[in-house]
N, C-alpha and C positions, 0 to 999 in steps of 0.2 A: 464885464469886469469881474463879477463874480468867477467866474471859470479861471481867466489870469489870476486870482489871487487863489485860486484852489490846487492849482497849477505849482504857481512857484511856494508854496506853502507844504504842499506833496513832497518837491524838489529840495527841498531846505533840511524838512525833517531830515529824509534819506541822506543827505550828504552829514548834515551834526551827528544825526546815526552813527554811522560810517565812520564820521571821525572817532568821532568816542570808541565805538568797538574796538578801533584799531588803534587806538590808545590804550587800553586795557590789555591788549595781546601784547601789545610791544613791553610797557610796563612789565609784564609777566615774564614777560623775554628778557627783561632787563635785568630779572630778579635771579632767573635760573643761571644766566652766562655771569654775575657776580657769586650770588652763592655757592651754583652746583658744579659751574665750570671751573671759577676760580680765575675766568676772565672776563667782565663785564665790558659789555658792549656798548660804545658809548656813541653808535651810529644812532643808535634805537633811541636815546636818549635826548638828543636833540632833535630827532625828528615828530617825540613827544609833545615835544614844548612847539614847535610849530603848527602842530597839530589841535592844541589845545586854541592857539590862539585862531586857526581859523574856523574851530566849533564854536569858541566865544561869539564870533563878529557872526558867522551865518545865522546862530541863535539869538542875537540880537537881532537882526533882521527879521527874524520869525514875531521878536517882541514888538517891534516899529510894525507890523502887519497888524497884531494883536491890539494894538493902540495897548499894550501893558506895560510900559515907560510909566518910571516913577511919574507921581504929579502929588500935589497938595492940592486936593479940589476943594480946600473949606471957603473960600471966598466966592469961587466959579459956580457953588452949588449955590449959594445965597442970590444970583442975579438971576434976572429974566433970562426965558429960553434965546429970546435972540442974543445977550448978549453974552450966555453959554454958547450958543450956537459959533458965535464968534470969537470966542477965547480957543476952541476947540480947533477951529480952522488956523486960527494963529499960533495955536503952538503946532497942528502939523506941520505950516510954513516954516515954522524956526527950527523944524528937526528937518524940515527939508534945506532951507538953506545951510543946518550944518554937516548934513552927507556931501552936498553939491562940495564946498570951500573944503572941509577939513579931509573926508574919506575920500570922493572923489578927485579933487584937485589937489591936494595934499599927498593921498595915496599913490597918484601918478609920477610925482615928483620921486618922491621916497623911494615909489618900485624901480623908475627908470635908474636912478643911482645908483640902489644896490646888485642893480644887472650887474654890476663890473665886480662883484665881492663871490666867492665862494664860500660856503659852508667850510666848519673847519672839517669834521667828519664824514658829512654825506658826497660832498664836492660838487654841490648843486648851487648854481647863483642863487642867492639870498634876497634877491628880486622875485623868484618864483613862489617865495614863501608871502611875500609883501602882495604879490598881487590880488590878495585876501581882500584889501583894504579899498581898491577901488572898485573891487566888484560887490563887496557890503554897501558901498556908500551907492551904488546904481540902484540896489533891490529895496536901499531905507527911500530912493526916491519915487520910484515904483509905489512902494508900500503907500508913503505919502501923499501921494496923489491920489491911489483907488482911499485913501482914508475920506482926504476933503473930498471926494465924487459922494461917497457914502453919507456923509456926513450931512452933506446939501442936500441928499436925494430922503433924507431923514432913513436910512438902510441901517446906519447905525447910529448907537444913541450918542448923544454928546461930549457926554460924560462918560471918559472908558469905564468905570465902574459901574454902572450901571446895565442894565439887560436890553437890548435895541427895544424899539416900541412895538414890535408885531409880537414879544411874547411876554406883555405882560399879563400875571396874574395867568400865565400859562396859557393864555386866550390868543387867537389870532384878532388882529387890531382893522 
Protein backbone atom coordinates (compact mmCIF):
# COMPACT_ATOMS: atom_id res chain seq x y z
CA UNK A 1 0.00 0.00 0.00
CA UNK A 2 2.93 2.13 0.70
CA UNK A 3 4.12 1.85 -2.92
CA UNK A 4 0.28 2.60 -4.40
CA UNK A 5 0.36 5.64 -2.53
CA UNK A 6 3.97 6.69 -3.65
CA UNK A 7 2.85 5.74 -7.00
CA UNK A 8 -0.27 7.92 -7.41
CA UNK A 9 1.30 10.75 -5.23
CA UNK A 10 4.32 10.75 -7.97
CA UNK A 11 1.42 10.77 -10.64
CA UNK A 12 -0.57 13.60 -9.03
CA UNK A 13 2.37 15.98 -8.49
CA UNK A 14 3.41 15.54 -12.15
CA UNK A 15 0.11 16.07 -13.76
CA UNK A 16 -0.72 19.65 -10.99
CA UNK A 17 2.82 20.24 -12.21
CA UNK A 18 1.78 20.10 -15.71
CA UNK A 19 -1.06 21.80 -15.17
CA UNK A 20 0.08 24.77 -13.64
CA UNK A 21 3.12 25.19 -16.05
CA UNK A 22 0.88 25.16 -18.75
CA UNK A 23 -1.07 27.69 -17.14
CA UNK A 24 1.60 30.09 -16.85
CA UNK A 25 2.73 29.69 -20.60
CA UNK A 26 -0.73 30.09 -21.81
CA UNK A 27 -1.40 33.13 -19.47
CA UNK A 28 1.85 34.55 -20.98
CA UNK A 29 0.40 33.79 -24.37
CA UNK A 30 -2.44 35.48 -23.34
CA UNK A 31 -0.73 38.66 -22.47
CA UNK A 32 1.49 38.80 -25.53
CA UNK A 33 -1.49 38.20 -28.35
CA UNK A 34 -3.57 41.10 -26.20
CA UNK A 35 -0.89 43.58 -25.64
CA UNK A 36 1.78 42.79 -28.49
CA UNK A 37 -0.54 41.48 -31.11
CA UNK A 38 -3.31 43.58 -30.46
CA UNK A 39 -5.43 40.36 -30.82
CA UNK A 40 -5.96 38.39 -27.73
CA UNK A 41 -6.51 35.00 -27.67
CA UNK A 42 -9.33 33.90 -25.98
CA UNK A 43 -8.74 29.94 -26.87
CA UNK A 44 -5.93 30.24 -24.24
CA UNK A 45 -8.23 31.74 -21.96
CA UNK A 46 -10.57 29.32 -21.26
CA UNK A 47 -8.60 26.65 -21.50
CA UNK A 48 -6.87 28.39 -18.36
CA UNK A 49 -9.79 28.27 -16.33
CA UNK A 50 -10.23 24.51 -16.98
CA UNK A 51 -7.01 23.98 -16.37
CA UNK A 52 -6.87 25.65 -13.00
CA UNK A 53 -9.91 23.66 -12.10
CA UNK A 54 -8.41 20.34 -12.77
CA UNK A 55 -4.94 21.36 -10.68
CA UNK A 56 -7.46 22.43 -7.95
CA UNK A 57 -9.29 18.82 -7.74
CA UNK A 58 -5.90 16.61 -8.58
CA UNK A 59 -4.15 18.94 -5.66
CA UNK A 60 -6.87 18.13 -3.43
CA UNK A 61 -6.44 14.81 -3.95
CA UNK A 62 -2.83 14.96 -3.21
CA UNK A 63 -4.33 16.85 0.19
CA UNK A 64 -7.01 13.78 0.97
CA UNK A 65 -3.64 11.51 0.58
CA UNK A 66 -1.81 13.87 3.00
CA UNK A 67 -4.74 13.52 5.54
CA UNK A 68 -4.17 17.71 5.34
CA UNK A 69 -7.95 18.53 4.96
CA UNK A 70 -8.86 21.32 7.36
CA UNK A 71 -10.11 19.76 10.92
CA UNK A 72 -10.57 21.41 14.30
CA UNK A 73 -8.84 18.77 16.37
CA UNK A 74 -9.41 20.75 19.88
CA UNK A 75 -12.00 18.17 21.21
CA UNK A 76 -10.46 14.90 19.26
CA UNK A 77 -7.10 15.71 20.92
CA UNK A 78 -8.68 15.83 24.55
CA UNK A 79 -10.06 11.94 24.15
CA UNK A 80 -8.40 8.66 24.58
CA UNK A 81 -6.40 7.13 21.87
CA UNK A 82 -9.14 4.72 20.90
CA UNK A 83 -11.52 7.07 20.72
CA UNK A 84 -9.10 9.35 18.51
CA UNK A 85 -8.38 6.51 16.79
CA UNK A 86 -12.08 6.44 15.95
CA UNK A 87 -12.96 9.95 15.17
CA UNK A 88 -10.04 9.59 12.58
CA UNK A 89 -11.33 6.67 10.85
CA UNK A 90 -14.78 8.45 10.73
CA UNK A 91 -13.93 11.37 9.27
CA UNK A 92 -11.88 9.36 6.45
CA UNK A 93 -15.45 7.46 6.03
CA UNK A 94 -17.29 10.84 5.73
CA UNK A 95 -14.65 12.22 3.19
CA UNK A 96 -14.91 8.78 1.61
CA UNK A 97 -18.57 8.68 1.33
CA UNK A 98 -18.51 12.28 0.10
CA UNK A 99 -15.96 11.51 -3.09
CA UNK A 100 -18.22 8.11 -3.64
CA UNK A 101 -22.09 10.53 -3.86
CA UNK A 102 -20.90 13.97 -4.62
CA UNK A 103 -17.49 13.63 -7.08
CA UNK A 104 -17.94 10.33 -8.14
CA UNK A 105 -21.75 9.94 -8.65
CA UNK A 106 -22.33 13.33 -9.12
CA UNK A 107 -19.37 13.96 -11.46
CA UNK A 108 -20.57 11.09 -13.71
CA UNK A 109 -23.80 12.67 -14.05
CA UNK A 110 -22.59 16.32 -14.77
CA UNK A 111 -19.75 14.66 -17.23
CA UNK A 112 -22.13 12.43 -19.21
CA UNK A 113 -24.49 15.72 -19.70
CA UNK A 114 -22.06 18.06 -20.72
CA UNK A 115 -20.91 15.51 -23.47
CA UNK A 116 -23.60 17.12 -25.63
CA UNK A 117 -22.06 20.99 -24.97
CA UNK A 118 -19.07 22.36 -26.89
CA UNK A 119 -16.67 24.76 -25.53
CA UNK A 120 -17.46 28.07 -26.98
CA UNK A 121 -13.69 28.69 -28.05
CA UNK A 122 -11.81 25.40 -28.09
CA UNK A 123 -14.78 23.36 -29.64
CA UNK A 124 -14.19 20.51 -27.34
CA UNK A 125 -17.33 18.96 -25.32
CA UNK A 126 -17.22 20.44 -22.03
CA UNK A 127 -17.70 16.85 -20.52
CA UNK A 128 -13.89 16.32 -21.32
CA UNK A 129 -13.14 19.10 -19.13
CA UNK A 130 -15.73 17.75 -16.22
CA UNK A 131 -14.31 14.31 -16.24
CA UNK A 132 -11.82 16.00 -13.60
CA UNK A 133 -14.52 15.44 -11.12
CA UNK A 134 -15.04 11.80 -11.28
CA UNK A 135 -11.73 10.86 -11.51
CA UNK A 136 -10.74 13.18 -8.24
CA UNK A 137 -13.51 11.63 -6.53
CA UNK A 138 -11.79 7.68 -7.36
CA UNK A 139 -8.23 8.87 -6.12
CA UNK A 140 -9.98 10.84 -2.63
CA UNK A 141 -11.30 7.15 -2.44
CA UNK A 142 -8.17 5.33 -2.93
CA UNK A 143 -6.52 7.94 -0.68
CA UNK A 144 -9.22 7.14 1.90
CA UNK A 145 -9.00 3.80 2.21
CA UNK A 146 -4.77 3.48 2.27
CA UNK A 147 -5.63 6.35 5.09
CA UNK A 148 -8.14 3.90 7.44
CA UNK A 149 -5.33 0.76 6.40
CA UNK A 150 -2.70 3.31 7.87
CA UNK A 151 -4.48 4.40 10.56
CA UNK A 152 -5.50 0.76 11.96
CA UNK A 153 -1.97 -0.47 11.22
CA UNK A 154 -0.90 2.56 13.60
CA UNK A 155 1.56 3.59 10.08
CA UNK A 156 0.04 6.90 10.68
CA UNK A 157 -0.79 8.89 13.55
CA UNK A 158 -4.36 9.78 14.22
CA UNK A 159 -4.23 12.97 14.54
CA UNK A 160 -3.13 14.50 10.79
CA UNK A 161 -1.23 17.01 12.87
CA UNK A 162 0.72 15.33 14.41
CA UNK A 163 4.28 13.22 13.42
CA UNK A 164 3.38 9.11 12.85
CA UNK A 165 4.67 7.21 15.89
CA UNK A 166 7.92 5.64 14.48
CA UNK A 167 9.52 9.13 14.52
CA UNK A 168 9.06 10.56 17.58
CA UNK A 169 11.57 12.53 19.30
CA UNK A 170 13.39 11.72 15.80
CA UNK A 171 13.90 8.02 17.31
CA UNK A 172 12.65 4.91 15.66
CA UNK A 173 9.62 3.58 17.93
Amino acid sequence: MKQLRKILDRILEFLAGISFLAMVVLTCWQVFTRYILKSPSSWSEELVSYLFAWMALLGASLVVGERGHMNIPVVVERMSPGLQKFFSIFAEIIACIFAAVILVFGGVQITSLAMGQMTSSLGVAVGVFYVVLPLSGVLNIIYTILNICDILSGRISVLPSEEAPASKNGKEA
